[in-house]
N, CA, C and O atoms as a MOPAC input file, in Angstrom:
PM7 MOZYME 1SCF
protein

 N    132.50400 1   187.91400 1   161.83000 1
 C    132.10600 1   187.18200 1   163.01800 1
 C    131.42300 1   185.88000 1   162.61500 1
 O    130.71600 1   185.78300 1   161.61200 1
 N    131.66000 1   184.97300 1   163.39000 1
 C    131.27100 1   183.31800 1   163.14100 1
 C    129.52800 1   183.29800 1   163.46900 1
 O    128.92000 1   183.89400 1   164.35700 1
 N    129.04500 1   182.44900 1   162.47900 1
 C    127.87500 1   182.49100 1   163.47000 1
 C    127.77000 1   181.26700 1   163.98600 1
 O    128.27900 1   180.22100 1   163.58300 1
 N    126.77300 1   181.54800 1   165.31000 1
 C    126.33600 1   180.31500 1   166.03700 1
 C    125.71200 1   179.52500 1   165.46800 1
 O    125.03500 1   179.75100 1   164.46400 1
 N    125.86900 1   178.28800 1   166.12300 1
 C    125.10100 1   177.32200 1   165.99700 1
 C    123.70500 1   176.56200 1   166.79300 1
 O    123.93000 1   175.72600 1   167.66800 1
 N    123.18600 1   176.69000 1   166.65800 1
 C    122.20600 1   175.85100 1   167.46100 1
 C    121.90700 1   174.37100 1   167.29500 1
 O    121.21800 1   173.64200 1   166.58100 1
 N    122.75700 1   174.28600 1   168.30100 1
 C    123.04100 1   172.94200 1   169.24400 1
 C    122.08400 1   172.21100 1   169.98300 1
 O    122.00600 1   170.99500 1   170.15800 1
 N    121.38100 1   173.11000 1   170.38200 1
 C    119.59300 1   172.45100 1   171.13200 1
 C    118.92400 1   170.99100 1   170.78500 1
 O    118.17900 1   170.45000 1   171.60300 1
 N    119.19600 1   170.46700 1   169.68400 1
 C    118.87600 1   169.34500 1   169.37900 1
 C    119.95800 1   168.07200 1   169.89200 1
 O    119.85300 1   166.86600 1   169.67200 1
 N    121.04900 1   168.83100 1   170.66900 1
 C    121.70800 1   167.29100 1   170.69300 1
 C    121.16600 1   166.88000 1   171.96000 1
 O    121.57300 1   165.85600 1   172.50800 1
 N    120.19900 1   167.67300 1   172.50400 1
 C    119.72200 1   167.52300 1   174.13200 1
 C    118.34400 1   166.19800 1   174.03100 1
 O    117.63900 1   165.65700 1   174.88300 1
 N    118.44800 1   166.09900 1   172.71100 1
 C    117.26200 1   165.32600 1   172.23200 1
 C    117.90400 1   163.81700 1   172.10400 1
 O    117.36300 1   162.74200 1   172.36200 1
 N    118.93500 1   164.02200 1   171.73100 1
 C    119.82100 1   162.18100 1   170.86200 1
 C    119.84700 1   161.33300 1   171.33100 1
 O    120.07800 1   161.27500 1   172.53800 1
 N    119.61200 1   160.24700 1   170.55900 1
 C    119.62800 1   158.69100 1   171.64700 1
 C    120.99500 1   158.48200 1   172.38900 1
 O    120.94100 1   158.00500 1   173.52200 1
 N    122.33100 1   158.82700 1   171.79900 1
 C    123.39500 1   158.72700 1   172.26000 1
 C    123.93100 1   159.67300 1   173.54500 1
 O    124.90800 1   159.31900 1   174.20400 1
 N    123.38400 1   160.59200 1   173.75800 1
 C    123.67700 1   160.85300 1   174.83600 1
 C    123.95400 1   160.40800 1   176.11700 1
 O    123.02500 1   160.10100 1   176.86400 1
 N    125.44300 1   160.31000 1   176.57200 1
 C    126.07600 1   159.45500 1   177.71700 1
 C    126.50600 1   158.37300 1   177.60900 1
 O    126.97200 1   157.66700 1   178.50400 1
 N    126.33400 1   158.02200 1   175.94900 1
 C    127.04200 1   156.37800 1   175.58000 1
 C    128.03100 1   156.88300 1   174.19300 1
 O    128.03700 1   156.59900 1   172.99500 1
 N    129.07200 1   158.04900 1   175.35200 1
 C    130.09700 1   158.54900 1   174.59000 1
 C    131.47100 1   157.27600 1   173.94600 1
 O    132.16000 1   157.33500 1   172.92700 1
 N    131.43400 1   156.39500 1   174.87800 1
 C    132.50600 1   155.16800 1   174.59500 1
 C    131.83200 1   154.37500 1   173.30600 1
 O    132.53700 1   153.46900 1   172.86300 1
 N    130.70700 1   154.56700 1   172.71800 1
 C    129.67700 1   154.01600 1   171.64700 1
 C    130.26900 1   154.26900 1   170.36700 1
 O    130.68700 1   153.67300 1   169.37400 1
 N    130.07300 1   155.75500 1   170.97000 1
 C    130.27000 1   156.24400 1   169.23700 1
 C    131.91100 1   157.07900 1   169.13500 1
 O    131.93100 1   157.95000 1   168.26600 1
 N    133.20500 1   156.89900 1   169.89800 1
 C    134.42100 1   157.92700 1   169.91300 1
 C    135.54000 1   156.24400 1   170.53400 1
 O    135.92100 1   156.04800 1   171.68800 1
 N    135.74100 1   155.50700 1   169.55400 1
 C    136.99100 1   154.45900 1   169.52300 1
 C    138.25700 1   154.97200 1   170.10700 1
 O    138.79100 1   156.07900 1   170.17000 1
 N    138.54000 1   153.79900 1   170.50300 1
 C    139.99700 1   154.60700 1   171.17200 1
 C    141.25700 1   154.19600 1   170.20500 1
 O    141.33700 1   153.02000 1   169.85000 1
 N    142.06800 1   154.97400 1   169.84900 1
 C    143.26300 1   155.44200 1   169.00900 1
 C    143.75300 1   154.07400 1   168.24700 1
 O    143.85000 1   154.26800 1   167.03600 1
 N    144.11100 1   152.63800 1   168.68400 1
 C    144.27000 1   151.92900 1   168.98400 1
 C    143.19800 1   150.29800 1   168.47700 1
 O    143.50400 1   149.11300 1   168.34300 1
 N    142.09300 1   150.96000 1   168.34800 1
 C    141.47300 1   149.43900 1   168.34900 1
 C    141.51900 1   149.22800 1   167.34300 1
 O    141.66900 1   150.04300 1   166.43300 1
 N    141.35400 1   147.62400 1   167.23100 1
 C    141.35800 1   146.86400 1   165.95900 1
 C    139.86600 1   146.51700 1   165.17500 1
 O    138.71200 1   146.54200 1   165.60300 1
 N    140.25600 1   146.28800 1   164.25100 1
 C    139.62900 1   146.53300 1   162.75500 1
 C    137.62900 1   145.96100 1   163.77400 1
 O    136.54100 1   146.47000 1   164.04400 1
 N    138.54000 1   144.36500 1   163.95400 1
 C    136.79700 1   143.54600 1   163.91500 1
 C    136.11600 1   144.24700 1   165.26500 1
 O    134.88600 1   144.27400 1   165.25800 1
 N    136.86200 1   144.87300 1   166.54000 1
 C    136.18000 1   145.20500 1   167.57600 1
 C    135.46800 1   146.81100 1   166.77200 1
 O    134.30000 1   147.19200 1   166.84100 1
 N    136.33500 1   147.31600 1   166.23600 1
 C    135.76200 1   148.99000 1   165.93100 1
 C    134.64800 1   148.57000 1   164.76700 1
 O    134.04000 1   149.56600 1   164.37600 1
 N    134.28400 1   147.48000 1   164.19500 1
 C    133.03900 1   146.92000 1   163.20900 1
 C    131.91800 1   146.94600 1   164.50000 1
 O    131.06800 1   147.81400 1   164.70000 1
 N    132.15800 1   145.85000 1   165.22800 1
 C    131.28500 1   145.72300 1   166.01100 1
 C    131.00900 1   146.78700 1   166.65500 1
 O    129.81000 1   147.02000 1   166.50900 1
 N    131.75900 1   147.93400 1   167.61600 1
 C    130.98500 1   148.91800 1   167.99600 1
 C    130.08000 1   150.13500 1   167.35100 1
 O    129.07100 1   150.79000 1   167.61400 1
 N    131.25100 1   149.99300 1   166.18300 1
 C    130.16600 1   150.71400 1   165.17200 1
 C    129.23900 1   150.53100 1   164.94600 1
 O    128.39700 1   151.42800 1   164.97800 1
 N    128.89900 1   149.05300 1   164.54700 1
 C    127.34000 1   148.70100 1   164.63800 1
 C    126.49100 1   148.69800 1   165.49400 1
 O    125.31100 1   148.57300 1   165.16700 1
 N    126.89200 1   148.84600 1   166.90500 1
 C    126.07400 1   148.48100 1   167.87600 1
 C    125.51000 1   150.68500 1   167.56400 1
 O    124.37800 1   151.16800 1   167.51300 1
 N    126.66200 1   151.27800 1   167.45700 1
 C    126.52500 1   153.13100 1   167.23100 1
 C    125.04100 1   153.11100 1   166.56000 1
 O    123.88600 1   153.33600 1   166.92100 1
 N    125.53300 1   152.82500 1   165.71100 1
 C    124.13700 1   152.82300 1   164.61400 1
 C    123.20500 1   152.33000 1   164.53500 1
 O    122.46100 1   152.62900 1   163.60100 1
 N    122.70600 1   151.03700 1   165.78300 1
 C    121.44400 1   151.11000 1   166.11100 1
 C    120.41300 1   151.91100 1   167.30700 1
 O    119.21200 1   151.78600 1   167.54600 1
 N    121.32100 1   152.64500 1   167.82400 1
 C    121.34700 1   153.99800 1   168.43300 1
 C    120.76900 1   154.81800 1   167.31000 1
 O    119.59900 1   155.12600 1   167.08500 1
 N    121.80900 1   155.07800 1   166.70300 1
 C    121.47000 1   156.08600 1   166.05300 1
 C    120.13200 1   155.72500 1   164.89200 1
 O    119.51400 1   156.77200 1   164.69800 1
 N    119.79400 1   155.06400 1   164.43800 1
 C    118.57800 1   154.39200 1   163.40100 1
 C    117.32500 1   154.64800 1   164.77700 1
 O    116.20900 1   154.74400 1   164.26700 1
 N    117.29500 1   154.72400 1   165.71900 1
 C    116.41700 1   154.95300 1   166.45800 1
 C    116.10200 1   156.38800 1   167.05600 1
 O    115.09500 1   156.52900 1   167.74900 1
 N    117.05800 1   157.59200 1   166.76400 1
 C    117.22500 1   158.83800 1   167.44400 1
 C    116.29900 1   159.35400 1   166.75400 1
 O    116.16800 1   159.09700 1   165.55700 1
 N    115.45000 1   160.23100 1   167.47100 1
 C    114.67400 1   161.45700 1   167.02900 1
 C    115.50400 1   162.47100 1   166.38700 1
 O    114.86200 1   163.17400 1   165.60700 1
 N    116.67900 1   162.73800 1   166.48100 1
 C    117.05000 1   163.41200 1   165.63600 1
 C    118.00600 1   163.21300 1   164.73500 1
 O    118.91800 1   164.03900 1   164.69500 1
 N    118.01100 1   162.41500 1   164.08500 1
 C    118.85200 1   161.78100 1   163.23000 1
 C    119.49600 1   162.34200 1   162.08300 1
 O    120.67100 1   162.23100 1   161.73300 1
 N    118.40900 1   163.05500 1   161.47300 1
 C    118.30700 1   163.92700 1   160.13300 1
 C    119.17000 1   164.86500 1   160.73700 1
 O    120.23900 1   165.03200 1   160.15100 1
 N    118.90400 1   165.74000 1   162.11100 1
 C    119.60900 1   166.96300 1   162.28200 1
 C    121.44200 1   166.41600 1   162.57200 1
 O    122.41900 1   166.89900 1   162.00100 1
 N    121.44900 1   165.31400 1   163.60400 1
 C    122.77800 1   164.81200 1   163.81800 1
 C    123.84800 1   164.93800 1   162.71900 1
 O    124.95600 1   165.47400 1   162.67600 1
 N    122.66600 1   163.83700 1   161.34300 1
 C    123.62900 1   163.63500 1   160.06100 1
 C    124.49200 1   164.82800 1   159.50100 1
 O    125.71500 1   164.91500 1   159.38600 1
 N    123.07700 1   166.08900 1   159.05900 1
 C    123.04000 1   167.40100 1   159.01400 1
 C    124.48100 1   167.95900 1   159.39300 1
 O    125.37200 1   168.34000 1   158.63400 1
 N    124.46300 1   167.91500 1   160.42700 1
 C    125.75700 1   168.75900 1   160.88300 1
 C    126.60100 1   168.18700 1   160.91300 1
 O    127.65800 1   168.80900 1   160.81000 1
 N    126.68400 1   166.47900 1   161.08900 1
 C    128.42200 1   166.10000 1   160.75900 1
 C    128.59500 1   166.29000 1   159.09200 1
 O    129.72300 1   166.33800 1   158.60200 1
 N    127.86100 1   166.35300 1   158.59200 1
 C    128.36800 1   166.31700 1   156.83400 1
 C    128.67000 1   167.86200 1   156.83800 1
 O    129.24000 1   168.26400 1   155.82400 1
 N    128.45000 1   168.57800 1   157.58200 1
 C    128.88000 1   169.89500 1   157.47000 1
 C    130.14600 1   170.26700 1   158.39400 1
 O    130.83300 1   171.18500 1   157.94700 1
 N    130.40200 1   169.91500 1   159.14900 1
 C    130.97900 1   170.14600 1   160.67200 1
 C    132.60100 1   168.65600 1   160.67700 1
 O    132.47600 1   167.43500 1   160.58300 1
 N    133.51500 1   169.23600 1   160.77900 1
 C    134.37000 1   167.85900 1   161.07000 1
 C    134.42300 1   167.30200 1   162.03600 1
 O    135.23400 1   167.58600 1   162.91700 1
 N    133.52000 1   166.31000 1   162.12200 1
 C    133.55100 1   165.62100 1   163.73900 1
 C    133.91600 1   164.20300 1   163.71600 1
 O    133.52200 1   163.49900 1   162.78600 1
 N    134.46100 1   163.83900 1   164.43200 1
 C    135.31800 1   162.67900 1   164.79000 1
 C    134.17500 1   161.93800 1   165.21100 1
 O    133.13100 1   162.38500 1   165.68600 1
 N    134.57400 1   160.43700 1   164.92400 1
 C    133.36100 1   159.36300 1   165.58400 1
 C    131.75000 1   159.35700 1   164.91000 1
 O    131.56300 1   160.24400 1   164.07800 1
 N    130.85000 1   158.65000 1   165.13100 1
 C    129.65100 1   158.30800 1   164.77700 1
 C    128.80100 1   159.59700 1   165.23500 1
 O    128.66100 1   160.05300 1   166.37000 1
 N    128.23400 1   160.08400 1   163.90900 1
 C    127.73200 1   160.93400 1   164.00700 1
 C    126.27300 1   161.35800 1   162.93100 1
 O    126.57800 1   161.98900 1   161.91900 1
 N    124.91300 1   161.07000 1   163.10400 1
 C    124.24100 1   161.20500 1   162.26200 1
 C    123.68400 1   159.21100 1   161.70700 1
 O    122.70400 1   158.89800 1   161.03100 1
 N    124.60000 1   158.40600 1   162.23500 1
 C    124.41100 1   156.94700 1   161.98500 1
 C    125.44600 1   156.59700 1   160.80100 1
 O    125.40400 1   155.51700 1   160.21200 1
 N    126.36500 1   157.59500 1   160.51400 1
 C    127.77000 1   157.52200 1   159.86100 1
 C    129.15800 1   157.55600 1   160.14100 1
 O    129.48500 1   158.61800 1   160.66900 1
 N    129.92600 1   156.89200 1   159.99600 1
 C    131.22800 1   157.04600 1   160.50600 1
 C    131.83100 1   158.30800 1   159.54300 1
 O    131.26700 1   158.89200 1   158.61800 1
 N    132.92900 1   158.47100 1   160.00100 1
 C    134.09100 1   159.82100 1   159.15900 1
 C    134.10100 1   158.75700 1   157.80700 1
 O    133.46500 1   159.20500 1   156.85200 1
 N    134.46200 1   157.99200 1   157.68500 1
 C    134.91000 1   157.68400 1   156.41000 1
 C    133.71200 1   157.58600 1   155.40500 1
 O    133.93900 1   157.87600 1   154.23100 1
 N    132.36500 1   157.17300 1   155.80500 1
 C    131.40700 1   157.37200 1   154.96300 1
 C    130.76900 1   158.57700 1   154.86100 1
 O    130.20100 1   159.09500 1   153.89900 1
 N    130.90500 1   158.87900 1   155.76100 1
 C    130.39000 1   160.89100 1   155.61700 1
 C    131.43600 1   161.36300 1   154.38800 1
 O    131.01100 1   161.79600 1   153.31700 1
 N    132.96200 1   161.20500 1   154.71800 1
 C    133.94300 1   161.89400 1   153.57000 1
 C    133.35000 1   161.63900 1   152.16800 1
 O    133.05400 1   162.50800 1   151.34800 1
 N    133.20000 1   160.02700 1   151.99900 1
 C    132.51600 1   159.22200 1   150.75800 1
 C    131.14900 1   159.78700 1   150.31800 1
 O    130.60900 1   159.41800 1   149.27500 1
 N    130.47600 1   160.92700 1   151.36700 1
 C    129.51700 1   160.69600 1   150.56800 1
 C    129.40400 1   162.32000 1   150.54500 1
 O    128.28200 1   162.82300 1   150.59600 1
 N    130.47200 1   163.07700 1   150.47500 1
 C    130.69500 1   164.47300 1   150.03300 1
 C    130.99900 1   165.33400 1   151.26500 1
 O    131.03800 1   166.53800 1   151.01000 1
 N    131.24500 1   164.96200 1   152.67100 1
 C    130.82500 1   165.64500 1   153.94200 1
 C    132.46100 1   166.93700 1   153.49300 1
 O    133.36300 1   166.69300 1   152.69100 1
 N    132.31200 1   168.05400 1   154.25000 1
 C    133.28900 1   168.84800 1   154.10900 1
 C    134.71000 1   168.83700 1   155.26400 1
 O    135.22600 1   169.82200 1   155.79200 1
 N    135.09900 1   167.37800 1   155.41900 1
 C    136.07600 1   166.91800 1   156.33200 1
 C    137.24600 1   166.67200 1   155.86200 1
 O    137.34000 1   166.73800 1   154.63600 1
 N    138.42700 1   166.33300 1   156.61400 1
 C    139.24900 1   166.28000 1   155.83700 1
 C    139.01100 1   164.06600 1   155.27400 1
 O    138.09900 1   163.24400 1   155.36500 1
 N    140.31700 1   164.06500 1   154.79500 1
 C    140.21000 1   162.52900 1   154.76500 1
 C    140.68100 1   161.69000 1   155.96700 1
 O    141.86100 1   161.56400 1   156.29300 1
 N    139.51300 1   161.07000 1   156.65600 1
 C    139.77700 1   160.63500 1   157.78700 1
 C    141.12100 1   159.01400 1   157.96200 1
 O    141.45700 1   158.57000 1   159.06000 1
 N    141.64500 1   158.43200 1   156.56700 1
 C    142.36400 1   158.32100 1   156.65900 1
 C    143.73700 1   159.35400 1   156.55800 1
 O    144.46400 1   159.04800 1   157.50300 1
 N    144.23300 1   160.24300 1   155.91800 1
 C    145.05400 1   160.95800 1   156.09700 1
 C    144.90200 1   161.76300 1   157.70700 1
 O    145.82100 1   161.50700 1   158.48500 1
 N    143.96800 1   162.55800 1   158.13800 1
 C    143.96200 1   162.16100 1   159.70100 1
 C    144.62400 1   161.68000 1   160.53000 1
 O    145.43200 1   162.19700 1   161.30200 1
 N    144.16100 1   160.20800 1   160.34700 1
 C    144.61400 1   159.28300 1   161.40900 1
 C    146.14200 1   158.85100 1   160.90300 1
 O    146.43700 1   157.72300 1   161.30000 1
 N    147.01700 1   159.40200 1   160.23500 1
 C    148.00400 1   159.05000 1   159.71500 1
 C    148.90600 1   159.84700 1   160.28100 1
 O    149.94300 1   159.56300 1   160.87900 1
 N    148.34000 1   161.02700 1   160.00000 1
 C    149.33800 1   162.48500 1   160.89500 1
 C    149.13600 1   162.46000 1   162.05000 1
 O    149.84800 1   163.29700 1   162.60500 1
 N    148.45400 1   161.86700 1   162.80100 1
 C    147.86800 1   161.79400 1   164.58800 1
 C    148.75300 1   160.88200 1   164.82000 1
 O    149.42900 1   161.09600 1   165.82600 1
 N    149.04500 1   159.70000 1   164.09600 1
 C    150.03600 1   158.27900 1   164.61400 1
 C    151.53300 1   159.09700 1   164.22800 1
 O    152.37800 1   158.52200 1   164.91400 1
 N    152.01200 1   159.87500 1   163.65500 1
 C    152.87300 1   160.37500 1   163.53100 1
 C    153.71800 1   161.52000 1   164.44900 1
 O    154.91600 1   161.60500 1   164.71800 1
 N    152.33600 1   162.52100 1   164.87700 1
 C    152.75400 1   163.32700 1   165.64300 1
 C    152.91700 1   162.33100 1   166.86100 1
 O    153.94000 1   162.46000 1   167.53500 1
 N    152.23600 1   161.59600 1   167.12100 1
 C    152.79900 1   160.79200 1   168.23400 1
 C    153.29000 1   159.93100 1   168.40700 1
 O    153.24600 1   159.33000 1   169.48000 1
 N    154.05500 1   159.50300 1   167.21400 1
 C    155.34200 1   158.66300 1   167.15600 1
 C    156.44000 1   159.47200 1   167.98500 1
 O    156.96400 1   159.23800 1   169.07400 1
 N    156.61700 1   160.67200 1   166.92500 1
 C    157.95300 1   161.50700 1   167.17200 1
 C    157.67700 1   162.72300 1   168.74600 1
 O    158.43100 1   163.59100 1   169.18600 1
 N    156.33700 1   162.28700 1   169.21800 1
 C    156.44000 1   162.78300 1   170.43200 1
 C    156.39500 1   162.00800 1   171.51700 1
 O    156.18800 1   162.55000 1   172.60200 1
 N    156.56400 1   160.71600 1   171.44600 1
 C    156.17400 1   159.54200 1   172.03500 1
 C    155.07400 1   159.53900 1   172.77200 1
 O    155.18800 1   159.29000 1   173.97200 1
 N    154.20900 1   159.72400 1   172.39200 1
 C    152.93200 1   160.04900 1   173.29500 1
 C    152.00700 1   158.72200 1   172.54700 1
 O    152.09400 1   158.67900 1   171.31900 1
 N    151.47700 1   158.07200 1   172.95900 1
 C    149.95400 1   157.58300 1   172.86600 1
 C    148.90000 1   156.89000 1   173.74600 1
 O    149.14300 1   156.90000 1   174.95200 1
 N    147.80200 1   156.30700 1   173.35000 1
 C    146.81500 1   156.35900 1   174.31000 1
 C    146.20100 1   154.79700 1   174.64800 1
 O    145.85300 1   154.22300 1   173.61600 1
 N    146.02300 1   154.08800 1   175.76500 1
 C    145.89900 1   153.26900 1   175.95000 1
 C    144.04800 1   152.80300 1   175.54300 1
 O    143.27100 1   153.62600 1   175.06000 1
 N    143.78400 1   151.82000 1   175.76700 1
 C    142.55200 1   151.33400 1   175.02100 1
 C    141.84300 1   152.29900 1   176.66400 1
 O    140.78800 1   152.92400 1   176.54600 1
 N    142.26000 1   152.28200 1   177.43400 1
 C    141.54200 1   153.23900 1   178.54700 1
 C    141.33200 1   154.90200 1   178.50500 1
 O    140.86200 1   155.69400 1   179.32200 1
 N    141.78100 1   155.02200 1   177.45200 1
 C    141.96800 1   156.62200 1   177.19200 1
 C    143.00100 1   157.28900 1   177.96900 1
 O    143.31300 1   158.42000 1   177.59700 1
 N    143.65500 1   156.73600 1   179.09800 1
 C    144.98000 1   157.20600 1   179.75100 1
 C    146.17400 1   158.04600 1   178.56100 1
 O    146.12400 1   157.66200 1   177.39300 1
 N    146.55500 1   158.46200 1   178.70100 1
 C    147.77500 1   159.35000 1   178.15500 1
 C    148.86400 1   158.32200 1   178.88200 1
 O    148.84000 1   157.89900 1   180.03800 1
 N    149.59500 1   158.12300 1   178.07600 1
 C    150.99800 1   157.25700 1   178.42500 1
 C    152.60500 1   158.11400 1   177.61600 1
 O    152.81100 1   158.76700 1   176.59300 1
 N    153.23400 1   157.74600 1   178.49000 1
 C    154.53900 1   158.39600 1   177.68800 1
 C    155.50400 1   157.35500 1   177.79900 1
 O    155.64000 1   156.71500 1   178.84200 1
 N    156.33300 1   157.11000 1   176.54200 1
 C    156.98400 1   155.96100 1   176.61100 1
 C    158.35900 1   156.47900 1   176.21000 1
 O    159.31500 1   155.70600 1   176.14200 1

């Protein structure tokens, strides 16, 4: 049996409700996903729980800014994820050959 987690601390995070902050949409480009990232992480450099956030994405595979780190520097700095470029490689793929992808609005489109 899995054990739980206690989650109780994310009720604490500066990011809470400024989900479009820290979770990019499929799609954006290089200099806009810099800039929001940075804006993530002065959020996050200010959260009371920062230590615990980091904590569990270096443990936990979570997508997006998490702890005041993106996936690719969490991977870099030992997190147990996969490689968030290989990821995003098989995601543009499965939805090549399913024609599915997602507009900068998060809409589902089929082409």
């Amino acid at each position: 049996m899995r054990e739980q987690m206690d989650m109780s601390w994310i009720d604490k995070a500066a990011c809470k409700g400024k989900q479009d902050l820290f979770y990019g949409p499929d799609n954006e480009r290089t200099r806009a996903k810099g800039i929001r990232e940075a804006k993530a992480k002065i959020v996050c450099f200010s959260c009371p729980v920062l230590d615990r956030c980091r904590n569990h994405a270096m443990n936990n595979p979570e997508y997006g800014i998490w702890g005041g780190m993106t996936e690719e520097e969490r991977f870099h700095h030992g997190a147990h994820i996969p490689d968030p470029a290989t990821r995003r490689r098989i995601v543009k793929q499965i939805r090549s050959i399913n024609g599915v992808y997602r507009t900068n609005y998060g809409k589902q489109n089929n082409s």
